[in-house]
N, C-alpha and C positions, 0 to 999 in steps of 0.2 A: 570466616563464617562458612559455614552451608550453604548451596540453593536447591531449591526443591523446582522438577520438574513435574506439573499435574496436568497430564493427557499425554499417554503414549499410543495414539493415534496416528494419523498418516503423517502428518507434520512433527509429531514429537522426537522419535529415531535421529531428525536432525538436528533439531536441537538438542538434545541430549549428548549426539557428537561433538557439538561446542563448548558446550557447560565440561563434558570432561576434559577437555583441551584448556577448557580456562585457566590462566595462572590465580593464583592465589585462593583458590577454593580449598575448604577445607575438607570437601566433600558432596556427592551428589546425590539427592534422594527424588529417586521417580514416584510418581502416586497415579493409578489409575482403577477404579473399579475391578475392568477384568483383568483376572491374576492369568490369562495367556499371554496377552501384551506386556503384560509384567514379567513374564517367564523369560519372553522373544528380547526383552531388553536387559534383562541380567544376561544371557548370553551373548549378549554382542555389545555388550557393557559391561565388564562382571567388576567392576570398580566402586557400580552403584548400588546405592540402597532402594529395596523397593519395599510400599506399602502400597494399601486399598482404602486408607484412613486418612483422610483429609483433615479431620480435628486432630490428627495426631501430630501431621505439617503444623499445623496452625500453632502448635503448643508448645511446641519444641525450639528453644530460647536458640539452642543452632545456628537454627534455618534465618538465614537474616532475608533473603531472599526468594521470589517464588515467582515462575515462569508458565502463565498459563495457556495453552493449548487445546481448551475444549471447545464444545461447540458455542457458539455467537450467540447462543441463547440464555447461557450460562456466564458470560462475562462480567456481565455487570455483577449479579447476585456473591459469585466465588470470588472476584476481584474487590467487594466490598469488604468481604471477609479478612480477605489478607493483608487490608489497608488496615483494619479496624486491631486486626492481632499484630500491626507497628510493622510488620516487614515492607521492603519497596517490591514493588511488583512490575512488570511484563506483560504484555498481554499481547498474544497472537490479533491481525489485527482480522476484522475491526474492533476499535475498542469496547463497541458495546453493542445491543442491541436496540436504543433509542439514546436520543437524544439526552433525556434523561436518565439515564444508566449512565451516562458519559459524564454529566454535573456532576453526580453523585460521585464519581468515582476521581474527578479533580476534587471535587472538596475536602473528601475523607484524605486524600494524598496528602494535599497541603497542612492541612488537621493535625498529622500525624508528623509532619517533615519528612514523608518518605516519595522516594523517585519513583514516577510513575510513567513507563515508555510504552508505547506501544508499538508491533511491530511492521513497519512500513517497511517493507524490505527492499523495495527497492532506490529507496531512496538510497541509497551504500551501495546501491550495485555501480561501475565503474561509469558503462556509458551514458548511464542516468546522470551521474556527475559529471563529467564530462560534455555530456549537451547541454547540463546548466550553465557549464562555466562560458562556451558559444552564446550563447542569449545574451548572459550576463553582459558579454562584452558587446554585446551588439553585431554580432557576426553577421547575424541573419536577419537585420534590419529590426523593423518591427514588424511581430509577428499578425498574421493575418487568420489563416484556421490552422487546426489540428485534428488529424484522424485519426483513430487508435481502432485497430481489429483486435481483440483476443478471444481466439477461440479454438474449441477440439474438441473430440471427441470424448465425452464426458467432464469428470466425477459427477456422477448427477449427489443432489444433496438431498436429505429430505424433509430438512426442516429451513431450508433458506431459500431464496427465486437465486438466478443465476445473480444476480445484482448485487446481491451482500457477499457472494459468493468470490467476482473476479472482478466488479470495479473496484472496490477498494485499492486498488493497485495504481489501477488509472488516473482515481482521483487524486491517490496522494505524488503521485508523480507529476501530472498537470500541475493540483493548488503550488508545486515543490518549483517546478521551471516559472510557470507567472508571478509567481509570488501573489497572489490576488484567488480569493473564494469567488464561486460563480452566481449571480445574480439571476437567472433563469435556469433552469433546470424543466426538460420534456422527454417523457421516454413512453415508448412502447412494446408492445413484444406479445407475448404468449404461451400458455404450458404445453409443447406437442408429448410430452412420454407421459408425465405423473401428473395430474389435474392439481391446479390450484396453485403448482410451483411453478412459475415463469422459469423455462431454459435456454430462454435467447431474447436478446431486448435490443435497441436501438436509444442511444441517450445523446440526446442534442445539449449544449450549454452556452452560455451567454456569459462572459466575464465583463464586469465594468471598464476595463480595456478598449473593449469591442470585440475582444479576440471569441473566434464562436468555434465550439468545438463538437465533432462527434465520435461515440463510443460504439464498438459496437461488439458486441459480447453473445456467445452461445454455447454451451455444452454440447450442441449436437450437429457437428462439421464434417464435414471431410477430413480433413487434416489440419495439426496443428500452427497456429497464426498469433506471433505474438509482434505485431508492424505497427509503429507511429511513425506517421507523417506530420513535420511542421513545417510550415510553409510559410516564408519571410518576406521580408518588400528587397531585400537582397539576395538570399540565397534561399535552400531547400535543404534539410534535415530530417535522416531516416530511420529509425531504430530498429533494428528487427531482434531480438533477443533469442530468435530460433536460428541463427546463423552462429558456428563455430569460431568463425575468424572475425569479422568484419560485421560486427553490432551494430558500428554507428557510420555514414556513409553522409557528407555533405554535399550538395549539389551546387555549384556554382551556376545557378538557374532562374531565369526569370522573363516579369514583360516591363519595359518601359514604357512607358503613355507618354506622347509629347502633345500640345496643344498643336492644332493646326494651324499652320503659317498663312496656306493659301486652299480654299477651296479643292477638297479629294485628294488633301494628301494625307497619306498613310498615318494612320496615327500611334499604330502600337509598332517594336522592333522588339525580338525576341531574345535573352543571351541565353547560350549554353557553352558552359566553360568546365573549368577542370570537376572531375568527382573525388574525392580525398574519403579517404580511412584511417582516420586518427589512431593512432598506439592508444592501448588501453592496458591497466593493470588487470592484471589476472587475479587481483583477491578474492576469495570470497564473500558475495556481500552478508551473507548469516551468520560469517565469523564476525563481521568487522561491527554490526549488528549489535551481536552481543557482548563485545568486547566494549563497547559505546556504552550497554546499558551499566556492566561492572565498572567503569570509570565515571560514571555520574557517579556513582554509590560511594563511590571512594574519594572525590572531587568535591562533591557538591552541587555539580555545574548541572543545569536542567537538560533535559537529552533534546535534540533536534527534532525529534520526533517525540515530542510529550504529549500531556492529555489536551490540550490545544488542537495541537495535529490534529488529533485521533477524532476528537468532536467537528471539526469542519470536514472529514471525511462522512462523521456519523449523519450531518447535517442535509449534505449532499444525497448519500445514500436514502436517506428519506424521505427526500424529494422528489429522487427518480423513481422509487416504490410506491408513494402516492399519484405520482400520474402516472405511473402504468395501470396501478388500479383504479383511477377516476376515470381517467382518458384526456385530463388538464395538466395546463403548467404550469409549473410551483415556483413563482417567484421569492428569493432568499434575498439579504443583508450581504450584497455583493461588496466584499472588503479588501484591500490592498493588507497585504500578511505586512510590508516592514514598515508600517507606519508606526 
């Protein structure tokens, strides 16, 4: 079969690079309104088909497949589409722009028996795996908080707050290590460039765990900061994704509490032991990505990131855009994901 890429925008170029890498494609057909983005990817793609005709995607028995890339406001409505015309579909994430855009779009998948992924991309990435596989095993005890900074200097957007814009990443990363959606959700923040779009927020969260977590997210930084800290009743775990070498950095670090024996004595003793930098693959995680979502197609198998996923990211996200806009906090249906 065919897949069709629609948005060759700032994120399409790379996916585009995957799709033509793909084995077993019969072929690649770009779709975007402007025909300069169409021009700028025939030339550095000249493999691919380009159109500005989305019913012509739609219609064309081909295309078994279709990779969406527009803006977040458009997800649900153009991803309906493409469930409804029987192909499996992709969708850049988030998966939708409410909650319900998200139902809608698990329904019509199932309706049709077609795969429906969305793209959380870092869940693939290595040391995101990687620091699951630590948790999993209980490396770093049980966990206590997590901090997450991402920010830099821009893309401002103009149709999303910074929040649908760069938690998405966060969230699906966090729900992806606890396994568990968060039960409180509080955020705040403010529009300093464009009125009315928040470019920098602060998102506090509550997991039924106990585990509490904060976000803290801004398009308008000094320099770029892509740092989670999680922090265990055994050790310490650091991500930085703006480091070339050394992503993931465990700390053999902590406080013991002893009860006291006798009157004034000391009660906490502190460790600090070795720091480790795990080897990590060097794959890329938006090959391995979409290489996942063409082997659901071919398998059967429902992708790790399905419309599941994508709606408790969606769920999240709406929480912390409702209390930035209220100025409350939105309590959710805090759930353990492998029950």
């Amino acid at each position: 079969m065919k897949a069709a890429l629609v948005g060759a925008g700032y994120w399409g170029p790379n996916l585009a690079r995957n799709l033509v890498a793909q084995r077993g494609l019969d072929g690649v057909v770009v779709c975007d309104l402007d025909p300069v983005k169409l021009e700028k990817m025939k030339e550095r793609f000249p493999s691919v088909e380009t159109t500005r005709d989305f019913d012509a995607v739609l219609g064309d028995p081909e295309i078994g497949a279709v990779l969406l890339a527009t803006p977040i406001s458009t997800h649900g409505p153009l991803g309906l589409r493409v469930l409804e015309a029987n192909k499996h579909l992709f969708v850049e994430k988030p998966l939708a722009s409410s909650t319900a855009e998200a139902r809608q779009l698990m329904q019509a998948a199932d309706a049709a028996g077609r795969v429906l992924m969305v793209g959380h991309t870092f869940e693939f990435s290595p040391p995101v795996l990687r620091a699951k596989e630590m948790i999993d095993a209980g490396e770093l005890g049980d966990i206590f908080f997590i901090s997450v900074m991402r920010v830099n200097l821009g893309l401002h957007q103009r149709d999303v707050s910074v929040i649908w814009d760069l938690v998405p990443h966060d969230f699906s990363i966090l729900f992806h290590w606890l396994k568990e959606s968060p039960c409180y959700v509080n955020a705040f923040g403010r529009d300093c460039v464009q009125k009315g779009i928040p470019d920098v927020a602060f998102i506090n969260l509550r997991f039924p765990s106990g585990v509490i977590a904060n976000i803290e997210v801004a398009w308008l930084a000094p320099s770029k900061l892509r740092r989670t800290a999680v922090v265990g009743q055994k050790k310490m775990l650091v991500y930085d994704d703006t480091e070339n070498v050394e992503k993931l950095k465990l700390y053999d670090q902590g406080v013991d509490f002893h009860d006291p024996e006798t009157f004034g004595e000391y009660q906490l003793s502190y460790r600090t032991g070795d720091i480790v930098s795990p080897r990590l693959s060097n794959q890329e995680p938006l090959r391995m990505e979409v290489e996942h979502f063409f082997h659901c197609i071919q398998t059967g198998e429902r992708p790790k990131t399905d419309g599941a996923s994508g709606l408790r990211v969606v769920e999240a996200l709406e929480a912390a855009e409702t209390s930035l806009r209220t100025g409350h906090p939105v309590h959710l249906e805090g759930r353990r994901l492998d029950a």
